[in-house]
N, C-alpha and C positions, 0 to 999 in steps of 0.2 A: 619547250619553246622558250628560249629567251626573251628578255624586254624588249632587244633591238630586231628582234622580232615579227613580234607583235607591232612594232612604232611601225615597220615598213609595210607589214601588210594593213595594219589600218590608213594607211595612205595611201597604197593604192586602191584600196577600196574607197575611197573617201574623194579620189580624182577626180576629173571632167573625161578622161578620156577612157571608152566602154571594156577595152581592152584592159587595160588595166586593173577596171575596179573589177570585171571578173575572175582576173587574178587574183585579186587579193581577196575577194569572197570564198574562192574556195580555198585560199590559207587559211582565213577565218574559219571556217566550216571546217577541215581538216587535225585544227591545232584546238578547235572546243571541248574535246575529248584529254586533253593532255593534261597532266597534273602541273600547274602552275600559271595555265594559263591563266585564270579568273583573277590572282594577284595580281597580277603585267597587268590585266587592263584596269584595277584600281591602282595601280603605281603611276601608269598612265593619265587617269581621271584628274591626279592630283599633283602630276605635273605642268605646272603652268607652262612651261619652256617648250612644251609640244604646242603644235600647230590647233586650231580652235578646232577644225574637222577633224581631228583624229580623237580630240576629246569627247566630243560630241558623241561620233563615232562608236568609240570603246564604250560612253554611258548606254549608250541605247544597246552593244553587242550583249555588254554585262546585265542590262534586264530583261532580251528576250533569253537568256540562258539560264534564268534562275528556277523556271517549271521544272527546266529538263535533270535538270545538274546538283540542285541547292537541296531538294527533298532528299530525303532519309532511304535510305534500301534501292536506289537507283541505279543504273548502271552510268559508271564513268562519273558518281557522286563526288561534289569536292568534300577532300579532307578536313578533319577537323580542326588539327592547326592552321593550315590556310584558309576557312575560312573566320578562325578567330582574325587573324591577319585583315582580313577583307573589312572584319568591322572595326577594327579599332581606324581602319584607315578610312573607311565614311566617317566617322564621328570627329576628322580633323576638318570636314570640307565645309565646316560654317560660315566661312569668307567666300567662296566662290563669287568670283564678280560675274559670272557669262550668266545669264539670266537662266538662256535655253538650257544649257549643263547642270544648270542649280536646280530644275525642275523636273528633269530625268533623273536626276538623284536620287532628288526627295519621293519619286516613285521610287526607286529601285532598293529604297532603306523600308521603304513600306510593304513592300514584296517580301521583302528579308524577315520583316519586323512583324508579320503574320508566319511564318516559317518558325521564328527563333523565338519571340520574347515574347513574355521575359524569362522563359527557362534557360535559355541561351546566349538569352543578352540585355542580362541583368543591368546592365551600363546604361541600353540605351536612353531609357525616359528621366532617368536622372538628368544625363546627359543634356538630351535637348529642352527638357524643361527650367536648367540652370541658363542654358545662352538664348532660350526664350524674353527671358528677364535682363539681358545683357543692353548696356550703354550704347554699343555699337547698333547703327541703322544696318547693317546689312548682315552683321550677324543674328539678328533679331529678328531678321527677312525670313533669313534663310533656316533660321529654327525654326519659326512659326510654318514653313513651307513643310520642314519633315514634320512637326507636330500635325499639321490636315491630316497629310501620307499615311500616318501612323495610325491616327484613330480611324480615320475613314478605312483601313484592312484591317483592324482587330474588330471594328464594330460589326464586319460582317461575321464573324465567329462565332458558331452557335453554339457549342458544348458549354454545359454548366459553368468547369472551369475558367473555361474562359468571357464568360459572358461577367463572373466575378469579379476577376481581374479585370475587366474594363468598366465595369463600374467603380472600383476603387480608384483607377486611374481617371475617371470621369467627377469622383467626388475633391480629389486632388487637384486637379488640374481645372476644373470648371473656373471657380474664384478667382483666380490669378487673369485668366484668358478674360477675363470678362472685365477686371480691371484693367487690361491692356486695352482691348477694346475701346471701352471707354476715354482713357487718354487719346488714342489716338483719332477715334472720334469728333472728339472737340478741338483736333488741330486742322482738319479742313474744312469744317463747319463755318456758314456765312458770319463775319464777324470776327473773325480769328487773323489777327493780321499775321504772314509769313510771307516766304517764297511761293513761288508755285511749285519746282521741285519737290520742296517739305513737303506741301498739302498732298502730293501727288502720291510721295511716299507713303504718308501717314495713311491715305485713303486704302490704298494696296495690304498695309499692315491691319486693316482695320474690318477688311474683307475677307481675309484670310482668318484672323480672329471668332468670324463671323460663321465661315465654313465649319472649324472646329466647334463652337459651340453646338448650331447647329447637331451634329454626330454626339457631343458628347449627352444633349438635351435629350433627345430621341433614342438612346440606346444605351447611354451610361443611369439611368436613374428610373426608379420601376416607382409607380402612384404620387407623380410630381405634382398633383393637385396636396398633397401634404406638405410640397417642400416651399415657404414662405419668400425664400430667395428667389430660386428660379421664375414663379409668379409673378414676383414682384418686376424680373428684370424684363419678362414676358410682357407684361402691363406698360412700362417705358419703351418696349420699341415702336408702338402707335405715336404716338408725340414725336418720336426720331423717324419714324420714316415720313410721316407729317411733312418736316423740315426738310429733310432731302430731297423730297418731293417736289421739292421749291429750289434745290441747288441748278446755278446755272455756270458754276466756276469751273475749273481746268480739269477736276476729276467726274465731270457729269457720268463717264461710261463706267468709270468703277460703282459710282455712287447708285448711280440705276442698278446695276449686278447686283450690291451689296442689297438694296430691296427687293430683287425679286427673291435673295436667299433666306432674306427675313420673312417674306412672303409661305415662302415651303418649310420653312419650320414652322408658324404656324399649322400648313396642311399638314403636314407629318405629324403633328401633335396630335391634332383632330383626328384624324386614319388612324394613327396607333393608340390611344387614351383619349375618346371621346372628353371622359370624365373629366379627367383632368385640364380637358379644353374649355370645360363648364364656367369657371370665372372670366374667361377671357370672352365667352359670347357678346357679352353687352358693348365692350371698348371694339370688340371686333368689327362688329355689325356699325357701330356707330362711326368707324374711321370708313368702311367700305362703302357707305351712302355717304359719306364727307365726300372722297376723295373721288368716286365715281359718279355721283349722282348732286354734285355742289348746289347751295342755294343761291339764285344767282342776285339775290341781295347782298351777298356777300362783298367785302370790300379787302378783303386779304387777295395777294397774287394769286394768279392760278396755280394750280399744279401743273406738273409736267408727266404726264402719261405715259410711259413706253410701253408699244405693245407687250414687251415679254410681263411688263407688271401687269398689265392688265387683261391677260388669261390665266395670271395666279390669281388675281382679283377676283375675277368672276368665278373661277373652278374655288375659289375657297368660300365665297358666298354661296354657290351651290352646294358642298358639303355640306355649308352649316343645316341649312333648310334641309336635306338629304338623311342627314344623319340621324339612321335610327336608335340610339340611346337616346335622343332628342325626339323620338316618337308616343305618342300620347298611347301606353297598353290601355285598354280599357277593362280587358278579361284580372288583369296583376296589376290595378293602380296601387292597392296598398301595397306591394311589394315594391313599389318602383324606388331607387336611390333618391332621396332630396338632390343632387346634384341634379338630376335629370328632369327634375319638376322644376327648377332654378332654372335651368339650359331655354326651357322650354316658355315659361316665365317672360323671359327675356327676348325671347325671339318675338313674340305677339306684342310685349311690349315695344319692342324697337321696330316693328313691321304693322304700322297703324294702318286701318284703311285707306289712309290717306298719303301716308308714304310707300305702299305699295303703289298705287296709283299712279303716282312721282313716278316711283322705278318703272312701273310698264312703259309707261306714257314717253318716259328719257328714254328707255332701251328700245323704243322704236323708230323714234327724233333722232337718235343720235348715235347708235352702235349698230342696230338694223342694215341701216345705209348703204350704200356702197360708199366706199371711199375714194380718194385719187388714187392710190395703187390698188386699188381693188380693179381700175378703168384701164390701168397702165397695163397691169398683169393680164388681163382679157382680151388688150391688142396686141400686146408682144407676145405673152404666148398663151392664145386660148385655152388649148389641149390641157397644159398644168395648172392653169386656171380652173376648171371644171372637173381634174381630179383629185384638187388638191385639197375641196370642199365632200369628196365620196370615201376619203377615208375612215375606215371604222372606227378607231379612237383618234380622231382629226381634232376635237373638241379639246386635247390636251395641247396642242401644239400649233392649232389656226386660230387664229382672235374670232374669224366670220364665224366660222363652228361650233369653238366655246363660248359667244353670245347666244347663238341659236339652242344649244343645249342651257345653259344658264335662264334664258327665259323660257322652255317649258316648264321649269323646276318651276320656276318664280310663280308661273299661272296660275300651277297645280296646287299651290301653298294654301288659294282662299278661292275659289274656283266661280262662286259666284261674283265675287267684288271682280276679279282678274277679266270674266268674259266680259263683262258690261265694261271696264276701260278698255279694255281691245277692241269693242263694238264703239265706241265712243269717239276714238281716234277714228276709227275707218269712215263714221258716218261722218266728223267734221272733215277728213281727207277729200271725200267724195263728194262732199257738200260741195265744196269749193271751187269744182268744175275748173280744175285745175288745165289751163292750157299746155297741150304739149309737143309746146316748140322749145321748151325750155327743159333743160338738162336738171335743173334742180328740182320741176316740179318730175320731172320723171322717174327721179330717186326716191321722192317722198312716196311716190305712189308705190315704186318698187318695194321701199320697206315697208308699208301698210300691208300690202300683201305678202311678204313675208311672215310678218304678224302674224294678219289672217289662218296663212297655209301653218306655220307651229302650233297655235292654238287650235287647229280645226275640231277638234274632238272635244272639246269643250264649247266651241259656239256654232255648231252646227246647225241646233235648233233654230240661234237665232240668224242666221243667214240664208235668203233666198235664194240655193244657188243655180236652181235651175234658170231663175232671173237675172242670176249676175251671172250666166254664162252667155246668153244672148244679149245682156243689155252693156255688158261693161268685158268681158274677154273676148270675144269675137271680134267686134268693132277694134280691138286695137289689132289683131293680124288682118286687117282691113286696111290699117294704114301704110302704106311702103316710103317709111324713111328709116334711114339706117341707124339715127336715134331711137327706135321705134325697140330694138334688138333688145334692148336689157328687162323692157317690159314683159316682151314674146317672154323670151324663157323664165321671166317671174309667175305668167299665168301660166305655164309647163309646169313647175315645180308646183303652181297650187293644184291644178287638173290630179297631179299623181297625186297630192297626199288627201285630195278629195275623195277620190275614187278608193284609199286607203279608209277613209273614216264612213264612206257612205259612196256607194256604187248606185251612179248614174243610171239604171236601166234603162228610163225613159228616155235618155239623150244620148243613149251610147255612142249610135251611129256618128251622130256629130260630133262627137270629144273625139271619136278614132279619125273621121276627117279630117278634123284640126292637126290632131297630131301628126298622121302622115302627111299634111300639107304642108307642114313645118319641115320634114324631114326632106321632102324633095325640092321645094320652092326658096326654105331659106337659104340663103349664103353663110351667113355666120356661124361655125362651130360650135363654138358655146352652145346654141338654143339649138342645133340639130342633136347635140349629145342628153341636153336637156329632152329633148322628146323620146331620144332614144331612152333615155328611165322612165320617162312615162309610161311608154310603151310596154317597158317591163315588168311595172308595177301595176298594169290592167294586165299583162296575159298571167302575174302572180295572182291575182288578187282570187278568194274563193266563190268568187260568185261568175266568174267569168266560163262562157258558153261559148262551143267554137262555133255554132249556130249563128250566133252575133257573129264573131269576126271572120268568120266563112267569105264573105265576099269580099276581105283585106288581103288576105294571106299571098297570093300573087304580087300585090303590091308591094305589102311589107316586104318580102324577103330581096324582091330587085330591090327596093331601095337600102334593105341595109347592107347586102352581100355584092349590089353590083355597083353601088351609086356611093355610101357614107365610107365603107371599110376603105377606097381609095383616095379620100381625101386628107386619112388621118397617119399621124405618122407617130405618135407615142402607143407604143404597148398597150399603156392600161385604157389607152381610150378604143383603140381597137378590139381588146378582150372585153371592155363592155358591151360592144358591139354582136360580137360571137356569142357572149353569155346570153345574150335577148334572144339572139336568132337560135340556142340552141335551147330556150326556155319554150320559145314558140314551135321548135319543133317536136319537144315533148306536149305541147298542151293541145294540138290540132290532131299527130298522130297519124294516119295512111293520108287525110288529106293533103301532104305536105310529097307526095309519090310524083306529081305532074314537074313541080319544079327542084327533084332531088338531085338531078345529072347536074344542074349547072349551080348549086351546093355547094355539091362534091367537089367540082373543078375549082371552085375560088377557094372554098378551103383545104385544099391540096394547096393551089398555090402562094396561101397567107403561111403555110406550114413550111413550104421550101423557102417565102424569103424570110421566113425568120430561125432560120438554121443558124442559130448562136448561144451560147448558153448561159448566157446571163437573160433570153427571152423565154427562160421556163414557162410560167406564168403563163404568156400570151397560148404558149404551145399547148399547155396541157387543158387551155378553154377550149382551144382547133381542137381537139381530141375529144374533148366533152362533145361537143358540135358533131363530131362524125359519130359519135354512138348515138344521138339523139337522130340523128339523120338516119342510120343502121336499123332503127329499132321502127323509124316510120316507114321503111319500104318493105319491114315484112319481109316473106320470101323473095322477094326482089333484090336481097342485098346482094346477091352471090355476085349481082353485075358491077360492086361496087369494091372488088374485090384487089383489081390489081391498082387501084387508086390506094385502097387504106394497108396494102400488103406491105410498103415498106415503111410506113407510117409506123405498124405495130411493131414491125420487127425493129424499128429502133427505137421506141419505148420500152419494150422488153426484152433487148438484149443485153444482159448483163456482164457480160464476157469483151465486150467493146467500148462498153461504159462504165467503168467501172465507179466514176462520180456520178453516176444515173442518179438523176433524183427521184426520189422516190414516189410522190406524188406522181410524176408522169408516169414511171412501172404502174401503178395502182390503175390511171386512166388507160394507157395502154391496153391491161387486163380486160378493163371492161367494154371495151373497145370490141378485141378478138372475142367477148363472150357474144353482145352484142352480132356479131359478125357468125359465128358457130352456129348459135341461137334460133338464127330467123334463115339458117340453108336447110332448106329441104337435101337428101340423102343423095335424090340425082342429079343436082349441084355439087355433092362436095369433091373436092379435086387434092390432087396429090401437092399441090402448091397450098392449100391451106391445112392440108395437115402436118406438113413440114414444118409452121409455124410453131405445133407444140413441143420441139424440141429448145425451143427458147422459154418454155415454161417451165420445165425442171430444175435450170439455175435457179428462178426465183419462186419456185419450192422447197428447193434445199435454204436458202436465204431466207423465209418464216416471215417474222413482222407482219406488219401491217398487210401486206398482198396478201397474208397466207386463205385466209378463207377465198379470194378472187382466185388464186391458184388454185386450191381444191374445185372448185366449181369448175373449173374449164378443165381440170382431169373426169369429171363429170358429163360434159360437155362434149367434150370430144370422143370417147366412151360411147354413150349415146348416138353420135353420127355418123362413126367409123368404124366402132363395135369392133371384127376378127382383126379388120386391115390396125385398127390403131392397137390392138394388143402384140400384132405382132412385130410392127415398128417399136412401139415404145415401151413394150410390158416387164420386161427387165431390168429396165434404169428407172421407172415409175415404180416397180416393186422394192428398188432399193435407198429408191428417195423416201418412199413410204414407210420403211422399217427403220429408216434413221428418225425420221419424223415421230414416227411412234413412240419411241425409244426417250424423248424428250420433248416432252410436248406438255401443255394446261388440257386440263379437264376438259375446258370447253372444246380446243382446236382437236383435242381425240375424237369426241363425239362427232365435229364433223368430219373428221379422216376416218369414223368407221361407218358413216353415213354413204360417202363415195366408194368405198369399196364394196357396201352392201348393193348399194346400186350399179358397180362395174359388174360383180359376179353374177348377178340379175341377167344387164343385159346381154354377157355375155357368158355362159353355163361354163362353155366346153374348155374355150380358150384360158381365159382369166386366173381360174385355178392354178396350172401351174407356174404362171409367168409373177405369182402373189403367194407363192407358198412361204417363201420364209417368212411376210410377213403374216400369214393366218396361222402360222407355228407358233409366231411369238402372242398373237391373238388366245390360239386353243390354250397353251401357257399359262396365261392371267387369267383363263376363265377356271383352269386348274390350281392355280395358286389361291385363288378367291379375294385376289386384292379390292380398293376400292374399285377397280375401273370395269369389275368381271359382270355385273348386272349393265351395264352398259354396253361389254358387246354380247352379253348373250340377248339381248333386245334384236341384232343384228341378225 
């Protein structure tokens, strides 16, 4: 395919008009295979006279083709001389003025540049390290942009070799980048007279510097606690990000970026070489109670917070405390490193009883809180509001969550100083018979008991709580103003993680009133989903008796299956819904028989409206929910049969879905075992045995279903006995002898456990419909391999 080519199909691909760009996609697609084409669109990239969409275009065609095309021994691989061609013609593109095109590049050199160099392309880091250093602002740009590109793909490189080579290139290239840095640093810094363009420049150049260091700090350099430089330059960015801290000029959003990058080299230091994070504990701890925790004697400007700094802030104050080389052996103290007695040293130094106290006492005043978008986000949209706090590692990515996690660490540090300010605060909050008519005093209260419910496990003892259930949480779902709502679901959240730390006996009845009165009475979302975890976390909990909640269970399940699951409209808040009702339907067990018919009908019908497949997820908790529902009606399921019949068969057909995800095959399985299980013989019908012709795909398929597949060859064996060997005994013996044929230790063992028990229950049939594989069986028992005492056990 020629240039002009390639220019017209990347334009029609690149049009407004649908017709078109399909055309020109399957040119693209068509002409990726051809030898010359990956030149045309680097002749293309670098010709400015083409259209900017065509450019664009070709960068991004040229690095999704580089997996397919660029590797060694592949089919339709480029040549050798073209792709020497390809690179001498990246190494010309250090001018590129289109920002977007300079940035696809610098990927697409870094894609290459993990592939080729420097066996193959020995030019490049000369190359860009020379116009690194260049006079020109935009050649300098745009070096430093492949410089990231580059190190960030070879620093993932694990082989010896390579890990060599990028430390050399790391000891190389450090000094110089750090020098750049630094100039360019002090040109948008408060004080620095220029343009604002300059500054804006310089800031961009300076952030990019910062990235690379970064990579080369972390992965080019092994026991950097030796290396006096590094340290040192380590030790100076407390004082620089100090000041930035403070910038309020025309690069503020670079400037904040550029700290929170300074912030993860830090973390990355500490994760990867505690030790050598050793000298840096003292300046660490002392900028993160500066900058977080300020004295407010203080007469310097504020700082400027942003939240993305300020859950690298607290996730790296929580390492420090975390971090076990920083933990006191007592069994190996004289074995311990002096770095680690220094680390250690330092932290009790710099965490007095009295500036931890500071910290509790601010991190309940002041981060605990709700905020204005915390108020925002829970009227606009509730639902994401209250799952966006149940994520499992939500603590890396939500400020509210990485506080919450930050201040157990912080409790646990001194346990007795920590309960007595946490008791201290609550009793002065409480003292103060705070009115509430006011929205401020209702946040304070809010975050005292958040408090509270984090540290529960540590100030148990000293809290009344069966008296602050009657005297101080009841009384507030007594009050009905719509202010009232952030309270409700603050004493939900304490009710759960109580009943987590110390289970209510005495009062059970009344915590489950509450909560289910919350669930049916309240209006607000939030605090219904709130109850709906509470709910979860007593029917989890190990002390819970379905004796106790026997006279709920009617209640509960109308209110979650008939009343909450219609009011909500995101997935995950609906899947928590189903996960409780299908936790309660395992914890109650046949009592759960009276209200199963109308169940099954709502989760049938949460299962048909959510026939899409991006709502995996929600589907495969509906599926969990029907086997928990299956497994309490006992022989009763047989009536539940033409409900969950095509439920299963579209979890476990493999042949219709071929993107089936797997997790749903797996619930599917246990679904129909579930369903097999609990039928008695003169129940079972020619309609559920038909089912296990959809199990031999995902027999012969292995993986994870495989042992849920053997059991239901088990399963249905047992139920159907002569009828299932004579349906299915042929293609089950020859899924089995392939199985056999390649298989682990373990999944033999149970593929000769199921046939032991087929031929069992079925003498006469079995035998021949299983002979070839009990040929290949007598065989290994004859050979005396390893596997031969294992099936002569059989």
């Amino acid at each position: 395919m020629d240039a002009s080519g390639v220019v017209e199909a990347l334009a029609l691909a690149a049009s407004q008009d649908p017709t078109n760009v399909k055309e020109g996609e399957t040119r693209l697609k068509a002409a990726e295979t051809l030898p010359g084409f990956y030149s045309c669109l680097a002749d293309v990239i670098r010709e400015r006279n083409c259209s900017h969409d065509c450019r664009l275009l070709a960068v991004i065609t040229f690095k999704n083709g580089i997996d397919k095309y660029w590797r060694r021994n592949t089919n339709y691989e480029i040549s050798t001389d073209e792709r020497s061609y390809i690179r001498s013609v990246l190494l010309t593109l250090f001018e590129e003025p289109d920002s977007k095109i300079a940035l696809h590049t610098a990927v697409l050199v870094g894609r290459i540049a993990r592939l080729d160099c420097p066996a193959n392309w020995p030019e490049l880091l000369p190359t860009v390290t020379r116009n690194v250093q260049s006079p020109s602002g935009i050649v300098q740009h745009r070096a430093l942009l492949y410089l990231y590109h580059v190190t960030k793909t070879l620093s993932l490189k694990k082989l010896p070799g390579d890990r060599a080579t990028f430390r050399q290139l790391s000891s190389e290239a450090y000094p110089f980048v750090v020098a750049i840095w630094k100039e360019h640093t002090q040109r948008f810094m408060p004080g620095n007279a220029g343009d604002c363009s300059a500054a804006v420049e310089a800031a961009e150049k300076s952030l990019l510097c910062m990235k690379v260091i970064r990579k080369l700090v972390i992965f080019g350099f092994s026991k950097i606690r030796e290396n006096e430089q590094i340290i040192g330059f380590l030790t100076q960015l407390f004082d620089a990000m100090k000041v930035m801290l403070r910038y309020q000029g025309p690069c503020l959003p670079t400037v904040q970026r550029m700290v929170v990058n300074m912030m993860k080299l830090l973390h990355d230091l500490l994760y990867n070489d505690p030790l050598s994070f050793s000298p840096l504990v003292e300046p660490s701890l002392a900028f993160l109670l500066a900058t977080l925790y300020p004295d407010p004697s203080n007469q310097e400007p504020p700082f400027i917070l942003a939240e993305k700094f300020l859950i690298q802030a607290f996730n790296l104050f929580k390492l420090i405390l975390l971090c076990e080389e920083f933990q006191p052996k007592e069994s190996l103290s004289h074995l311990e490193h002096p770095l680690t007695m220094d680390a250690r040293s330092k932290i009790s130094s710099a965490l007095t009883d009295a500036a931890l106290a500071h910290v509790i006492s601010t991190t309940i005043q002041s981060y605990l809180r709700l905020g204005e978008t915390d108020i925002e986000s829970w009227t606009d949209c509730p639902e994401e509001f209250h799952n966006s706090l149940q994520v499992g590692h939500s603590w890396q990515l939500s400020l509210r969550s990485c506080v919450s996690s930050f201040f157990v660490t912080v409790v646990k540090e001194r346990v007795q100083v920590s309960a007595e300010v946490v008791m201290n605060v609550y009793r002065s909050v409480i003292g103060q018979s705070l009115s509430l008519d006011s929205q401020e005093n209702i946040l304070a209260l809010d975050a005292v008991y958040a408090a509270l419910g984090l540290a529960i496990h540590d100030v148990i003892h000293q809290v009344p709580l069966n008296m602050m259930f009657s005297n101080e949480i009841v009384p507030i779902f007594s009050v009905n103003k719509p202010s009232m709502q952030i309270l409700r679901r603050r004493m939900l959240i304490f009710i759960g993680q109580w009943i987590g730390a110390s289970y209510p006996a005495d009062i059970i009845q009344d915590v489950l009133q509450l909560i289910l009165n919350s669930l049916e009475k309240e209006s607000d979302i939030v605090v219904k989903l709130a109850a709906v975890k509470t709910l979860h976390i007593f029917l989890d909990d190990y002390n819970f008796a379905v004796e106790q909640f026997k006279p709920w269970i009617e209640r509960s399940v109308k209110l979650l299956h008939c009343s909450l699951l219609e009011q909500l409209e995101e997935d995950d808040s609906k899947a928590a819904v189903v996960s409780t009702l299908s936790l309660m339907m395992d914890r109650v067990q046949y009592e759960i028989t009276p209200f199963a018919e109308s169940t099954l009908v709502r989760l049938h019908k949460l299962w048909t409206d959510s026939a899409v497949d991006s709502q995996v997820y929600l589907r495969c908790t509906v599926v969990q929910c029907l086997t928990s529902v299956i497994t309490g009606l006992g022989a009763e399921s047989h009536k539940a049969l033409p409900l969950v019949h095509p439920i299963i068969s579209h979890c476990i057909n493999l042949s219709d879905n071929q993107t089936q995800s797997m997790n749903l095959v797996s619930d599917g399985l246990d679904l129909l075992l579930a369903v097999v299980c609990n039928t008695e013989t003169e129940q079972a019908t020619d309609e559920l045995l038909s089912l296990f012709a959809l199990v031999l795909p995902v027999l012969e398929f292995g993986g994870d279903s495989l042992r849920a597949s053997l059991m239901a060859c088990s399963a249905f064996a047992l139920l159907f006995r002569s009828k299932f060997i004579e349906r299915y005994g042929r293609q089950l013996g020859e899924q089995l002898v392939a199985l056999y044929k390649d298989t682990s230790r373990e999944a033999l063992h149970r593929l000769v456990q199921v046939v032991k028990l087929i031929v069992q229950a079925i003498p006469l049939e079995s035998p021949p419909a299983l002979s070839q594989l009990l040929v290949h069986m007598f065989q290994t028992l004859l050979d005396q391999d390893g596997s031969s005492l294992m099936i002569a056990d059989m």
